[in-house]
Backbone and ligand atoms as CSV (ligand in chain L), in Angstrom:
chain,resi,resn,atom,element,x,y,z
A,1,UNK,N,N,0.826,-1.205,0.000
A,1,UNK,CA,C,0.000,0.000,0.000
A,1,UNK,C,C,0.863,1.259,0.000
A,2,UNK,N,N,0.408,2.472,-1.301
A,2,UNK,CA,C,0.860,3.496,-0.752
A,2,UNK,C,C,1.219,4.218,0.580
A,3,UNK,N,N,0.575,3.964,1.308
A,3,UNK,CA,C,0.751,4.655,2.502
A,3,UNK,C,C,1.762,3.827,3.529
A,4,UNK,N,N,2.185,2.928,3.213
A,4,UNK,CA,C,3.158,1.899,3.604
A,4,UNK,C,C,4.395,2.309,3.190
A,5,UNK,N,N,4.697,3.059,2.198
A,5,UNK,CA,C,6.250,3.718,1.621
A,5,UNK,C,C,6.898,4.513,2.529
A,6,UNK,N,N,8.039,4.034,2.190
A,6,UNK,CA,C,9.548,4.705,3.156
A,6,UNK,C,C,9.354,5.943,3.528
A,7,UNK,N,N,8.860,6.684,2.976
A,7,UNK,CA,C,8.632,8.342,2.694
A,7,UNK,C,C,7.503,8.508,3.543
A,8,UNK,N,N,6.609,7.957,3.252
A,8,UNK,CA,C,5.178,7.922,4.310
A,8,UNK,C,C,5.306,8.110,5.880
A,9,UNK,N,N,6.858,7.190,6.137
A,9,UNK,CA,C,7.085,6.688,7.151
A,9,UNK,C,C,7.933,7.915,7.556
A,10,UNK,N,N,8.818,8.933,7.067
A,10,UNK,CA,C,9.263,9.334,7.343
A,10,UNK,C,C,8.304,10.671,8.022
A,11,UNK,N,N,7.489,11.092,7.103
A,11,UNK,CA,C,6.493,12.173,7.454
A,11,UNK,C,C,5.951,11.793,8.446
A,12,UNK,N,N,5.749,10.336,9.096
A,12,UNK,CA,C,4.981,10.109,10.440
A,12,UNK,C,C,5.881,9.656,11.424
A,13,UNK,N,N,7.028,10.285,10.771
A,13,UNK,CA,C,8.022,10.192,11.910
A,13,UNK,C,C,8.010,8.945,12.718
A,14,UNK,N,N,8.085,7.847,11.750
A,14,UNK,CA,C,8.487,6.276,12.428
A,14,UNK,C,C,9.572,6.067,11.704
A,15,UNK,N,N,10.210,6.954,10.625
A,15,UNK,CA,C,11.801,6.865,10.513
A,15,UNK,C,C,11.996,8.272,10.623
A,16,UNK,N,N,13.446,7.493,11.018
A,16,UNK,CA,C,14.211,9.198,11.331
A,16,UNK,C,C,15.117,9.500,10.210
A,17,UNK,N,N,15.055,10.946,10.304
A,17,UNK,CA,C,15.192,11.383,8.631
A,17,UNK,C,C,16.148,13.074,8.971
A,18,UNK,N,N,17.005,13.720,8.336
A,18,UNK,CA,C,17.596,14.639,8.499
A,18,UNK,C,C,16.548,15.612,7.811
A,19,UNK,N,N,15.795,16.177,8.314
A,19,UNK,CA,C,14.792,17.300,8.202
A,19,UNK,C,C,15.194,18.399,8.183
A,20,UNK,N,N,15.492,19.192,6.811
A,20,UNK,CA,C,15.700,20.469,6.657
A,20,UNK,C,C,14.550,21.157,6.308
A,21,UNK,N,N,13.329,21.104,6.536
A,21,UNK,CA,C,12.556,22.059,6.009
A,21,UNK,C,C,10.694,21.094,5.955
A,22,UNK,N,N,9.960,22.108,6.537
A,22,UNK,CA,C,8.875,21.494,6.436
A,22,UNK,C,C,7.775,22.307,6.692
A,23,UNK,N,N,6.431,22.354,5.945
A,23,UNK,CA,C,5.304,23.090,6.647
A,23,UNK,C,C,4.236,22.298,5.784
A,24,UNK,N,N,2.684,22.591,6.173
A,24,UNK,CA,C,1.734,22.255,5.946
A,24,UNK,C,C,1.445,20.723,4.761
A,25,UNK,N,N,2.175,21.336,3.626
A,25,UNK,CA,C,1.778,20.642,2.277
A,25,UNK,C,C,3.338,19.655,2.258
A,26,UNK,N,N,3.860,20.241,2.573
A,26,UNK,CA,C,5.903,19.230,2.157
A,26,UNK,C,C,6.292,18.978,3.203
A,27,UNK,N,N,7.360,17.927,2.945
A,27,UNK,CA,C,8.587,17.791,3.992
A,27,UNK,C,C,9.979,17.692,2.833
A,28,UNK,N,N,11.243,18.188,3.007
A,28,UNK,CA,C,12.298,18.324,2.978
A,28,UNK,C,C,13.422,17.856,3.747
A,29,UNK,N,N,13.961,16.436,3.507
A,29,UNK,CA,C,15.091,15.778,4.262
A,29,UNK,C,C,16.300,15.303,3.431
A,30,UNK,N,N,17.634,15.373,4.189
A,30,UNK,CA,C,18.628,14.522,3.325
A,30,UNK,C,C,18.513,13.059,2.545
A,31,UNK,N,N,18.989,13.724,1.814
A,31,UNK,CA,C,19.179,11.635,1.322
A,31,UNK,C,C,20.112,10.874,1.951
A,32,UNK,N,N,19.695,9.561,2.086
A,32,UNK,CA,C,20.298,8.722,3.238
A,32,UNK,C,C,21.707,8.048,1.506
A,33,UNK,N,N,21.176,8.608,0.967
A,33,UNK,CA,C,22.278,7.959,-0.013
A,33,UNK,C,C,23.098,9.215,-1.148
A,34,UNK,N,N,23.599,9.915,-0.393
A,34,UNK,CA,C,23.704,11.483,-1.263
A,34,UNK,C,C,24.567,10.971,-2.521
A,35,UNK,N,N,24.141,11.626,-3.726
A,35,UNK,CA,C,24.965,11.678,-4.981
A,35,UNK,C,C,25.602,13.064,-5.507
A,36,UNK,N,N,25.368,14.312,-4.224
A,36,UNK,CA,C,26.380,14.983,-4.220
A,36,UNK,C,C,26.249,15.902,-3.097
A,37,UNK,N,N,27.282,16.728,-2.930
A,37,UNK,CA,C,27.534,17.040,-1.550
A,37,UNK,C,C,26.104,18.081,-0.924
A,38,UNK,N,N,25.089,18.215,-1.562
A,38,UNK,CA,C,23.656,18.629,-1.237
A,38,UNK,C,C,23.169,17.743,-2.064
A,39,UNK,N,N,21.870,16.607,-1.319
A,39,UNK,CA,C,21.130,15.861,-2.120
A,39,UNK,C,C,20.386,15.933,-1.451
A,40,UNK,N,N,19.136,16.610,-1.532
A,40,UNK,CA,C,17.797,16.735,-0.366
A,40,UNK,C,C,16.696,16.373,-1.146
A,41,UNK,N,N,15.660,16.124,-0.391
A,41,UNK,CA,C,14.707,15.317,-0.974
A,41,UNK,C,C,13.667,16.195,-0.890
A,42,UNK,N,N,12.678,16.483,-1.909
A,42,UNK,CA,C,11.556,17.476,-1.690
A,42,UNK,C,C,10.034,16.584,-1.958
A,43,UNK,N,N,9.377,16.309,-0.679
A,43,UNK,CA,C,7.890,15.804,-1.392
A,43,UNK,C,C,6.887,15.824,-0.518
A,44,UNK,N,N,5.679,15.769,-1.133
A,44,UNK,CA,C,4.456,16.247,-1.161
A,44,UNK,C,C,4.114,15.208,0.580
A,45,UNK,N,N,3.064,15.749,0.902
A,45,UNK,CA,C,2.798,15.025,2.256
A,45,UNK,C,C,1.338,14.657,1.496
A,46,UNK,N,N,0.761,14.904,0.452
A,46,UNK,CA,C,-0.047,14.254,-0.100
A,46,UNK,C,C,0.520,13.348,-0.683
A,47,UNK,N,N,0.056,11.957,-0.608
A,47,UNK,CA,C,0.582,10.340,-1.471
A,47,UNK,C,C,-0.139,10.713,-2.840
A,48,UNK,N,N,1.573,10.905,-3.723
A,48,UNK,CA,C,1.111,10.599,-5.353
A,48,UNK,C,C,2.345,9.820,-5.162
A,49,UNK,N,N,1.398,8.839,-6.092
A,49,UNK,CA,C,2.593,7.704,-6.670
A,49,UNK,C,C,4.015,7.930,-7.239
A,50,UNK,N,N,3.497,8.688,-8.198
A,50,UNK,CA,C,4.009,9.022,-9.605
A,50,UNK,C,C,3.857,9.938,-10.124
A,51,UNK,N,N,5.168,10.574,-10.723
A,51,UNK,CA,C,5.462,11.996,-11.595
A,51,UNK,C,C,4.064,11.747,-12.386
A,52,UNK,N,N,3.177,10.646,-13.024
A,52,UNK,CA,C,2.032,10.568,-14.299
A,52,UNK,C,C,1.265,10.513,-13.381
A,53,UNK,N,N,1.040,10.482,-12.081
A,53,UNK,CA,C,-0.272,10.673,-11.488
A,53,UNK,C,C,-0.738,11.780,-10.823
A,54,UNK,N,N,0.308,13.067,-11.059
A,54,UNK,CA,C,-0.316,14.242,-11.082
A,54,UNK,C,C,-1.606,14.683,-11.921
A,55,UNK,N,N,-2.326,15.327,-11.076
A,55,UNK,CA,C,-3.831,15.741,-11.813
A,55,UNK,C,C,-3.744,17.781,-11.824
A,56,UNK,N,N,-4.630,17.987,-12.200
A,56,UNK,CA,C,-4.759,19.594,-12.159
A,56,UNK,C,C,-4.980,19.705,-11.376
A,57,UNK,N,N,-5.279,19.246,-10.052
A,57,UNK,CA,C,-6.031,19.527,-8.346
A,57,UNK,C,C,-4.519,19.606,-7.879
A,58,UNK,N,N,-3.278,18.851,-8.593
A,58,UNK,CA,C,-2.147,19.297,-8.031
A,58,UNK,C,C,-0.873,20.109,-8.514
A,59,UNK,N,N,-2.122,20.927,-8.910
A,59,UNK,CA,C,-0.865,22.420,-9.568
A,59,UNK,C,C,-0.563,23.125,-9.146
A,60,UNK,N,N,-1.077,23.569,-7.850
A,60,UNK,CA,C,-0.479,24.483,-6.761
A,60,UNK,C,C,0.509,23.982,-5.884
A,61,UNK,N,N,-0.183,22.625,-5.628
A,61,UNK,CA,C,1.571,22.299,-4.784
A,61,UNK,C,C,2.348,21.657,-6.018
A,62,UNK,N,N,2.402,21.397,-7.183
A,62,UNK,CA,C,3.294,21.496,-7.395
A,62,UNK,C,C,4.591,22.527,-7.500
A,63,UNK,N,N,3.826,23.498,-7.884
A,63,UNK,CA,C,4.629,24.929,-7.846
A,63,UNK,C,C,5.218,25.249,-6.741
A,64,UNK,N,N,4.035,24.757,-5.432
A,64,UNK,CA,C,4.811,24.726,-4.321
A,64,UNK,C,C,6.070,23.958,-4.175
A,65,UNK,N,N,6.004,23.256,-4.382
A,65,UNK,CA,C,7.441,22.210,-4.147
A,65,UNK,C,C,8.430,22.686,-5.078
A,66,UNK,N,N,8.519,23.649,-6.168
A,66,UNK,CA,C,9.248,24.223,-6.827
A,66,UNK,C,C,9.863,25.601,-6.002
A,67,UNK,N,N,9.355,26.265,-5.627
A,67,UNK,CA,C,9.266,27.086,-4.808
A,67,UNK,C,C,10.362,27.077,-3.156
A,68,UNK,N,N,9.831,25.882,-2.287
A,68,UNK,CA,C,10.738,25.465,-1.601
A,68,UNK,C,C,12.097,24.583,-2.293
A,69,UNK,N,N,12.459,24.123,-3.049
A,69,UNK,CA,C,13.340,24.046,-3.743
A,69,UNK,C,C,14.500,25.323,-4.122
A,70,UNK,N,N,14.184,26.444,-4.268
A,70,UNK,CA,C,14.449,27.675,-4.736
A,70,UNK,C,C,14.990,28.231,-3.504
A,71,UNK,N,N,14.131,27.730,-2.349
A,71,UNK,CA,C,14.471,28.302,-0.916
A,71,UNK,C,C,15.446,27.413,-0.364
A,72,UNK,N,N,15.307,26.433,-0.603
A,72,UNK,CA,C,16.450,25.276,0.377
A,72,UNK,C,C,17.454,25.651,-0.315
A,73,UNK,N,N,17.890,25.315,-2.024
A,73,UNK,CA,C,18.901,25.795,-2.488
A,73,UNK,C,C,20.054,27.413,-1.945
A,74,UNK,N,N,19.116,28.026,-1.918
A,74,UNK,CA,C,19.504,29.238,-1.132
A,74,UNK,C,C,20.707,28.855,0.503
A,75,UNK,N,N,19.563,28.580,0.710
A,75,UNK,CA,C,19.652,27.949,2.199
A,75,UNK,C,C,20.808,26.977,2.361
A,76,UNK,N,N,20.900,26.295,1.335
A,76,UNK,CA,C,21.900,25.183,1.551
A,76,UNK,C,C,22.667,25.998,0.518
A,77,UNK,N,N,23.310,27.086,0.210
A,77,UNK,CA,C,24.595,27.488,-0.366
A,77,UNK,C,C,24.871,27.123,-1.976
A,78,UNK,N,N,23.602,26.294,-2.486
A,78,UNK,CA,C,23.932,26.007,-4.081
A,78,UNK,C,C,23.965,27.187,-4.554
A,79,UNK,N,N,24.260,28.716,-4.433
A,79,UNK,CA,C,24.192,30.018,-5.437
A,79,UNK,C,C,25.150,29.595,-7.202
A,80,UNK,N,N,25.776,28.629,-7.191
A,80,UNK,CA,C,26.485,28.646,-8.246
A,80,UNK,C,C,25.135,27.411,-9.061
A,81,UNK,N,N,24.270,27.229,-8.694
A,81,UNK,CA,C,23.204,26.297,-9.602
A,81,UNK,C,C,23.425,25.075,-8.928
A,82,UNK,N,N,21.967,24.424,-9.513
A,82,UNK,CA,C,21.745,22.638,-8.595
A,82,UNK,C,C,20.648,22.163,-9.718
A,83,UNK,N,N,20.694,20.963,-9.344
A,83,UNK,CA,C,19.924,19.979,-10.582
A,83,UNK,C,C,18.394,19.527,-9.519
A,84,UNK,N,N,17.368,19.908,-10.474
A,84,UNK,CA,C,16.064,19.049,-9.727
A,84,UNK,C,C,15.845,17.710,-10.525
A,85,UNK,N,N,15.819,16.852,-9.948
A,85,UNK,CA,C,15.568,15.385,-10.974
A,85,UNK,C,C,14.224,15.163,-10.307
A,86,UNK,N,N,13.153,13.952,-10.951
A,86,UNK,CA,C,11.791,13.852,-10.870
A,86,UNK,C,C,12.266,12.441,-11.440
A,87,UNK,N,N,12.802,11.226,-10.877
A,87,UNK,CA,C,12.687,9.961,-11.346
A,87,UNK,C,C,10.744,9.368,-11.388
A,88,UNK,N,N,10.533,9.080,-13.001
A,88,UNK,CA,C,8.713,8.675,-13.067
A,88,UNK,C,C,9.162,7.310,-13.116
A,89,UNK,N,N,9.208,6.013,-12.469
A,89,UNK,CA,C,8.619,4.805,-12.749
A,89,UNK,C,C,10.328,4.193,-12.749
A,90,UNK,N,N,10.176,2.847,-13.054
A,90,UNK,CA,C,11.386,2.070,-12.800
A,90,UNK,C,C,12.237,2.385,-13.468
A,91,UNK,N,N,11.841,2.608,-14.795
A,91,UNK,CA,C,13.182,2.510,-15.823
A,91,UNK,C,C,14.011,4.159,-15.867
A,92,UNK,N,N,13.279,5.014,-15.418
A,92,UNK,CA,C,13.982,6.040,-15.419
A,92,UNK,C,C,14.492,6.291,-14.002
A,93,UNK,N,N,14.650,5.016,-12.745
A,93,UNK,CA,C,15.140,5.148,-11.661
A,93,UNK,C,C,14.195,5.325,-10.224
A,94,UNK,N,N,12.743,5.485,-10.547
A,94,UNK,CA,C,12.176,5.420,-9.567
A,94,UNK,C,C,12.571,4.292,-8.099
A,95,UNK,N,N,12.274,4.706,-6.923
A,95,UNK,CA,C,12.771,3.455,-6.416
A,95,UNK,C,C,11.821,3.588,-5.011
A,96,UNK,N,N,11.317,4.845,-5.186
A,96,UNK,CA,C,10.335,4.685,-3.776
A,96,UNK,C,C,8.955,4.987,-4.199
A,97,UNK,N,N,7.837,4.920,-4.540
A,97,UNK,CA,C,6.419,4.920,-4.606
A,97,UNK,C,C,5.730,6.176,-3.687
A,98,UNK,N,N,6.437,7.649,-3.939
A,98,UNK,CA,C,6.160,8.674,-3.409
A,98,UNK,C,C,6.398,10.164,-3.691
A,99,UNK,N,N,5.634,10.322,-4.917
A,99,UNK,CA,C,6.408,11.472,-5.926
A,99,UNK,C,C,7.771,12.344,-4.826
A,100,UNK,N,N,8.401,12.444,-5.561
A,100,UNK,CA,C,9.689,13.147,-4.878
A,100,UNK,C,C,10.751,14.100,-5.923
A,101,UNK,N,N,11.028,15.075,-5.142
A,101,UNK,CA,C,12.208,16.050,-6.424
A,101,UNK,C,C,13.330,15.400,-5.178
A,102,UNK,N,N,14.805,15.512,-6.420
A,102,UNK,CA,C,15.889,15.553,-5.920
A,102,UNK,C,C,16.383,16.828,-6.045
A,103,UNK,N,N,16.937,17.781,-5.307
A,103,UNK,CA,C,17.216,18.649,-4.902
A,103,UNK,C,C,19.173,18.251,-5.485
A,104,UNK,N,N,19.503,18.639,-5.804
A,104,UNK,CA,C,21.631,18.297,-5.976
A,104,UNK,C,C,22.162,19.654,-6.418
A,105,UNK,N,N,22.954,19.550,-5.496
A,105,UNK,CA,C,24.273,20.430,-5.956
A,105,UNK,C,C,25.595,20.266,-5.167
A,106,UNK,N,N,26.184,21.335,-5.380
A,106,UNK,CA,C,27.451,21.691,-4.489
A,106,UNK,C,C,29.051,20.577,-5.357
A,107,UNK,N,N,28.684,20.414,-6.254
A,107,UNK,CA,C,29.826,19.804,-7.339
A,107,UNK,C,C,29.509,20.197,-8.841
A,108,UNK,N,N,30.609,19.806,-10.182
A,108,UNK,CA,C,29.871,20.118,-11.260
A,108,UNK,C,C,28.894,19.264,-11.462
A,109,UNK,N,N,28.085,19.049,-12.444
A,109,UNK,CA,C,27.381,18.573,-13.158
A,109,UNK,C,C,27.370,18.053,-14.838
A,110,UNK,N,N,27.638,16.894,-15.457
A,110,UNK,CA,C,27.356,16.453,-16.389
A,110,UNK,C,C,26.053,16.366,-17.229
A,111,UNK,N,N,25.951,16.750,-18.661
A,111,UNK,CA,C,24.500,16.262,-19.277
A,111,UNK,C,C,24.763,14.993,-20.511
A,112,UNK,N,N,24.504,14.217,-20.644
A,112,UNK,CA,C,23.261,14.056,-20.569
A,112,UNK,C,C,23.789,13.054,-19.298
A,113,UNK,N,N,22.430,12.675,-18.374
A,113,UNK,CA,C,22.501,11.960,-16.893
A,113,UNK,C,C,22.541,11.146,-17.518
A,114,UNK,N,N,23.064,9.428,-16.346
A,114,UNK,CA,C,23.282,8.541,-17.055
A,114,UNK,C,C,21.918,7.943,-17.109
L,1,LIG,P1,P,14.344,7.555,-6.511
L,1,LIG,O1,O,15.383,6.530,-6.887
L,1,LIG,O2,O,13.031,6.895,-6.177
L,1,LIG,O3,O,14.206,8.684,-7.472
L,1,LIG,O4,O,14.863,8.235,-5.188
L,1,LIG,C1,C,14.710,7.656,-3.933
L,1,LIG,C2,C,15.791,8.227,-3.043
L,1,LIG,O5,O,15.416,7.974,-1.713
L,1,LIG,C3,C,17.163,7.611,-3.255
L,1,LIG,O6,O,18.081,8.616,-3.645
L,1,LIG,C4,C,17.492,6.995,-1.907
L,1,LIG,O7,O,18.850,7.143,-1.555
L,1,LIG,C5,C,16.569,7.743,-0.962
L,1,LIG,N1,N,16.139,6.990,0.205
L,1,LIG,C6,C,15.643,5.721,0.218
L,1,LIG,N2,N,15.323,5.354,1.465
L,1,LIG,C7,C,15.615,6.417,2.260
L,1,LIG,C8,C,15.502,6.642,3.662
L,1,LIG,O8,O,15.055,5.801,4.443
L,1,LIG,N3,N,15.893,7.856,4.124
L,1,LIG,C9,C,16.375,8.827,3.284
L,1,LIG,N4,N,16.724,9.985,3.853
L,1,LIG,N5,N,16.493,8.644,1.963
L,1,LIG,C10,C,16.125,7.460,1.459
């Protein structure tokens, strides 16, 4: 069950999670597996599956979660630029069942990702 995901668990605080940032609609924590020296995690405290199971009822927080992104970056010192990634589904890397942005910076950056 959705509401059974790692992420779920973290927002109900039955895992413990490095919490940089949180109010009403989001939570904002480190990644327990950083791929660069800022890798924070940005997502919805509403359960969407999936980057394709956004609807138009979630266009405000999405923007929201764009928004705090803009602010943590700040906050966490990326001023020279940071990468937002949106892994949708297995093959493009999904791995937890809880829409989520990756937040990265604080090294260069390569295109195209692998
Ligand atoms: P995805 O591969 O789904 O786009 O991203 C999932 C991310 O969640 C991965 O980067 C992984 O390191 C991170 N992650 C998985 N489990 C945990 C956890 O229990 N705590 C934290 N902080 N991050 C996690």
């Amino acid at each position: 069950m959705m509401s059974d995901n790692i992420f779920q668990k973290i927002i109900d605080r039955q895992i413990k999670a490095n919490i940089v940032y949180e109010d009403d609609r989001c939570l904002a924590f480190h990644d327990i597996g950083p791929q660069a020296p800022v890798h924070v995690l940005i997502i919805p405290k509403k359960v969407i599956a999936t980057h394709d199971a956004i609807t138009e009822a979630d266009r405000d927080l999405l923007g929201h979660l764009h928004l705090v992104a803009v602010k943590l970056a700040g906050q966490l010192g990326l001023h020279d630029g940071y990468r937002l990634v949106v892994n949708c589904r297995e093959s493009a890397g999904q791995t937890v069942p809880h829409l989520h942005m990756h937040l990265l910076g604080g090294r260069p950056m390569r295109w195209p990702p692998g």
